[in-house]
N, C-alpha and C positions, 0 to 999 in steps of 0.2 A: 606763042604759048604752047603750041602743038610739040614743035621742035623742043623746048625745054623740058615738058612732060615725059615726052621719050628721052631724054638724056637722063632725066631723074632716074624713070623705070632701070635703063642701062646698067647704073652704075649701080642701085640696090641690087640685082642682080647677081653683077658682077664680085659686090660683097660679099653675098651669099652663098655664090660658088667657093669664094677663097677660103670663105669660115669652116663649109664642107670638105675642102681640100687640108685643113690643118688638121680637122677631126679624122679625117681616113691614114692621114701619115701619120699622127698619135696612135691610132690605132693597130697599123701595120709596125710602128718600131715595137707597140707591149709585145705583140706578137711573136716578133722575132727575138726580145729577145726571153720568150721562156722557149725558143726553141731547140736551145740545144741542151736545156734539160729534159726534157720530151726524149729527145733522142739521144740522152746517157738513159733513160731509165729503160728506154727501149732496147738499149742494146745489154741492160743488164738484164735485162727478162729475159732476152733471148739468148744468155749466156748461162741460166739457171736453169736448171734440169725444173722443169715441169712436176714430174714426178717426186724428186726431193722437194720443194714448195709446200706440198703437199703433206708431209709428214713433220710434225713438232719435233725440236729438238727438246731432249730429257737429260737432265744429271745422273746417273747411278751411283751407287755404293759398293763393292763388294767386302762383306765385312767378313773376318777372319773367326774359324770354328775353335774357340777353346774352352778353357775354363774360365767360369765367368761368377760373382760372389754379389748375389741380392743386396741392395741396402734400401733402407726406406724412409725418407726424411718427413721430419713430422715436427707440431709444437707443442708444447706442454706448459701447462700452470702447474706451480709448486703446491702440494696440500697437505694438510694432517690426514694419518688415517683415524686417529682417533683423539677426542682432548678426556683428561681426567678430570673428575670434578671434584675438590678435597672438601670432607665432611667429616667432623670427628666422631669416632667411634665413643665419648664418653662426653657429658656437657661439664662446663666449666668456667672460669677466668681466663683470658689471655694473659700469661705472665709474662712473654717475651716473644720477640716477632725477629725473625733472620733478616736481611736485609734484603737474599732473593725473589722475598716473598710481595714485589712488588708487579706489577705490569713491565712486563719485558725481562725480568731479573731469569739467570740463568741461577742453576743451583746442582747440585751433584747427586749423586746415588744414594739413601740413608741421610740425607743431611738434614738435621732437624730443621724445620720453617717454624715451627712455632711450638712455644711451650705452656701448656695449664697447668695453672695454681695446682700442685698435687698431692697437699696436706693432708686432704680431708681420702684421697687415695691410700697414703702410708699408714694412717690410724688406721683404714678399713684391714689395709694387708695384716698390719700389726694384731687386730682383733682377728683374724682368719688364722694367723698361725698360733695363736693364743686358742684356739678352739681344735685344733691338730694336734697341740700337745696335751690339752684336756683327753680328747677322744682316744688318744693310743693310750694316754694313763689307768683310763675307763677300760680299755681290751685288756692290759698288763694285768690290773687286780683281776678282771672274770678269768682270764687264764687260768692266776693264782688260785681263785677261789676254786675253780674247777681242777685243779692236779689235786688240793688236799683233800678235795671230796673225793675222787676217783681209788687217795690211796688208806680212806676210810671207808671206804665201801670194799676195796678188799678185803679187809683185815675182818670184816664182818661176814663178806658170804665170799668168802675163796672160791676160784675155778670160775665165778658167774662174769657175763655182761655187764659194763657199768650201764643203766637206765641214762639215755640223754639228760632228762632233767637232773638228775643226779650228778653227772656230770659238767651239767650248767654248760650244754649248746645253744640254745636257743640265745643264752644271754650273750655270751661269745659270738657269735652270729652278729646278733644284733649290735654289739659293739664295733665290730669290726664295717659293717655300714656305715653307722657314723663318725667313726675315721675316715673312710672315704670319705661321705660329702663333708667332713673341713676340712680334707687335702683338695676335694674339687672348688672349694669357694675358695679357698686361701690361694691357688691356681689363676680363678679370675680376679681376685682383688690384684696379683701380682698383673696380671694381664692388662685392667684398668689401668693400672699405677703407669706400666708402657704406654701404652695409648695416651696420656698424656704429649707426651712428646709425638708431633703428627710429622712424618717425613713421607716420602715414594721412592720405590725400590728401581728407580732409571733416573739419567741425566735428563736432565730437561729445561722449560723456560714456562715462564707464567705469563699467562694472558690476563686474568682478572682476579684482584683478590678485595677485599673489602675489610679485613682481618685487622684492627686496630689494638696497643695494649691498656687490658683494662675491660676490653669486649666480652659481652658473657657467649660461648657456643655455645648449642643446642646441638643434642647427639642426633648424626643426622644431617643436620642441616648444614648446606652445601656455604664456603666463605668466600672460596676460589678456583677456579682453574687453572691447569696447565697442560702442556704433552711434553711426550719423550723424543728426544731427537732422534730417536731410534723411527719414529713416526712417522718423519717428511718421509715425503716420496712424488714422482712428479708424477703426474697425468695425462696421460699422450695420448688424444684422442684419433684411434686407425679404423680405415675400410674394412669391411669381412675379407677383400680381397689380398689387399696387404697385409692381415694376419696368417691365410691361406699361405701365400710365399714366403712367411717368415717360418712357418711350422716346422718344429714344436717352436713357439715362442718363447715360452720359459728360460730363462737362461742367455737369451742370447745380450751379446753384446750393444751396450746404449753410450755414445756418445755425446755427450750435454757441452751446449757452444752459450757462452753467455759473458760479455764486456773481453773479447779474444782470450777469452781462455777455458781449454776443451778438457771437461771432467769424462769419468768413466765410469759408466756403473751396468747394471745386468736387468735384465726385467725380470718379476718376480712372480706376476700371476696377470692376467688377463680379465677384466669381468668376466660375469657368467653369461650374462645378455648386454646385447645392442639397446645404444640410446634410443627411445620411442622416437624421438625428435629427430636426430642427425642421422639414425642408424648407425652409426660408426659403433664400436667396442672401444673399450677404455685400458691401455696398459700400465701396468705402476711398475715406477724404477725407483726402490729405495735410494734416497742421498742421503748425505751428511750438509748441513746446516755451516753456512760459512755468513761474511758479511756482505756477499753479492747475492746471496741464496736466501732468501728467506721465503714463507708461504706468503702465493701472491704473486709470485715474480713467472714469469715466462721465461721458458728457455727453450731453446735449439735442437731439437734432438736428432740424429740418425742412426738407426738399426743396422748393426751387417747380421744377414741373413746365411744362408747356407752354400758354398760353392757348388755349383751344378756343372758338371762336366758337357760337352760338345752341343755348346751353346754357341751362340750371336747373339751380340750387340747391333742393334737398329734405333738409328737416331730418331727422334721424336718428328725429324719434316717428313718417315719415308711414311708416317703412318698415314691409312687415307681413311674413308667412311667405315663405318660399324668393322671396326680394327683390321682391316684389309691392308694389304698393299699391291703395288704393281710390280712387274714382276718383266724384265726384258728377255725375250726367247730369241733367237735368228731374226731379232727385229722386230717382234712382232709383242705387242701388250698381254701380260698375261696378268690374272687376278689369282692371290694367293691370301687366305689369311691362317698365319703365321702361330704355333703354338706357347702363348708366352709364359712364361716363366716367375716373374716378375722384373722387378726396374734396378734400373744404376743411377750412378750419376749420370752415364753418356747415353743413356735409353732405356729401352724396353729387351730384357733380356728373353729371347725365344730360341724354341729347339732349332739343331743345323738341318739346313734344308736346302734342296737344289734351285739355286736362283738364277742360271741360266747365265744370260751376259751381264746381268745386274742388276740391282735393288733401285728404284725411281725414286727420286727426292722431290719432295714437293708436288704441290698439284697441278693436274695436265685438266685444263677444262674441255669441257666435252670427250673425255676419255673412254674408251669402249675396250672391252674386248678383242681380240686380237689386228687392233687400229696397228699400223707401223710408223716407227718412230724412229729418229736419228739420234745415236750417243753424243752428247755434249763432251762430256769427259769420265772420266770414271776413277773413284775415288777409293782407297784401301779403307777397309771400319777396322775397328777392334779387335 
């Protein structure tokens, strides 16, 4: 039994060592074989300059000093500046309505929209110039009567003054007044009689009318509205900033992009103050009204501003914190912020400035101060 026990122990054992023996050779091949990665990367470290290791590589820019022309892209909603409210000057009947004089209907300059019964107008003019030919008939006789007094009163006291009343002024006077006021009424009965017929002196389009025939107006009271196409105009809401580099704004050129195709028009006035809200200012670009334009619609706009002479162009990645850039010396990081002008399409247009071996693109994390850096490449700007 002795003998058996130790045979048992023998060969657990001996299992044990072999099991050990498979885990140390598994072991020693992982080993080897990350070893001749080990020793490429060793020999690439010790093929790398220490010192280059140590400094980032950086992209530059050098961009080109010339003339260079603001533009300023923005968007805008279509607006009236103003709508008119039509209310007849005289009340009446609706005798006839224009077809314009609908919701949406366009209509032309002077074009009558609607006409009142204007009978009871023509009797008044009728009776007003019937009171004008009375009143100058009433002046003709006091004249008359005043010349035969005048040349009876000679013949009685020769060499003298005729006496006014004798001469019959006061009555001449007074006749001659009331010729006037029935040429002044006879005037406005003519003037009613107009006002009948209600038109607006621009091209335009109606928004609301309520104006049916047979409707009695009230003078005064409003039936419908409209505006003048002269009216649209878009609204571009801009920076203080980007009014600053458009200055003067006035005048300048507006580019409008809406369904690919680019209109042109000018800006005409600026608010006088910033939105409480947005702060931004408000510029109006008078348009013309087509069937892609209507109020309401948004459109595209870009400003060209003023060409500024021995400028640069710097692309939007060189820019870095509170509008800095970096700046390459003999290698060495330098910190510049840049005097800008305002923008392009291709950047931020700023004054020409000495940038040494180049303009940094992009951010360098952990960047300082004259840190040294290796050029990546270097690229020509604008």
């Amino acid at each position: 039994m002795s003998e058996a026990k130790t045979k048992t122990r023998k060969e657990k054992l001996i299992g044990l060592l072999q099991l050990v023996g498979v885990i140390v050779f598994v072991g020693l091949a992982v080993a080897y074989s990350r070893a001749p990665d080990e020793s490429t990367k060793n020999s690439n470290d010790a093929q790398t300059n220490p010192v280059s290791s140590s400094r980032p590589l950086v992209s530059v820019t050098k961009p080109k000093l010339a003339t260079h022309r603001v533009t300023v892209s923005g968007n805008g909603s279509v607006g009236i500046r103003a709508y008119v409210d039509l209310a007849p000057q005289v009340s009446g009947v609706i005798e006839s309505i224009s077809p314009a004089l609908r919701a949406g209907g366009t209509f032309k300059a002077n074009e009558v929209l609607v006409r009142i019964d204007n009978r009871d107008f023509n009797l008044k003019l009728k009776q007003a110039v019937a009171e004008v030919s009375s009143a100058r008939s009433n002046l003709q006789l006091q004249q008359a009567k005043s010349n035969s007094a005048k040349r009876n009163y000679a013949l009685l006291h020769p060499n003298k003054t005729v006496p006014l009343l004798v001469a019959l002024q006061p009555q001449i006077s007074q006749a001659k007044a009331k010729l006037a006021g029935a040429a002044a009424r006879a005037e406005i009965a003519q003037l009613d009689l107009a006002r009948t017929n209600i038109s607006l002196p621009f091209d335009g389009k109606v928004t609301r009318s309520t104006a049916e025939i047979g409707q009695l107006l009230s003078n005064g009271k409003t039936f419908a509205s409209a505006f003048a196409l002269s009216a649209i105009e878009l609204v571009v809401p801009l920076a203080a900033s980007d009014i600053a580099s458009l200055s003067p704004i006035e005048g300048r050129i507006a580019r409008l992009s809406i369904a690919g195709k680019i209109l042109e028009g000018r800006v005409e006035r600026v608010s006088a103050e910033l939105d409480s809200r947005s702060r931004f200012a408000r510029a109006f670009i008078p348009i013309l009204s087509t069937a892609d334009i209507q109020p309401g619609v948004f459109l595209d706009v870009q400003l060209a501003g003023p060409a500024i002479p021995n400028t640069m162009v710097l692309p939007e990645s060189a820019s870095q914190a509170n509008g800095s850039i970096w700046l390459v010396r003999e290698g060495l990081l330098e910190k510049y912020r840049p005097v800008v002008r305002g923008k392009s399409a291709a950047g931020l247009i700023v004054d020409g400035f000495d940038y040494g071996d180049g303009i940094v693109l992009g951010a360098i994390p952990g960047a300082s101060e004259n840190q040294k850096v290796r050029l990546r490449s270097q690229t020509a700007g604008n």
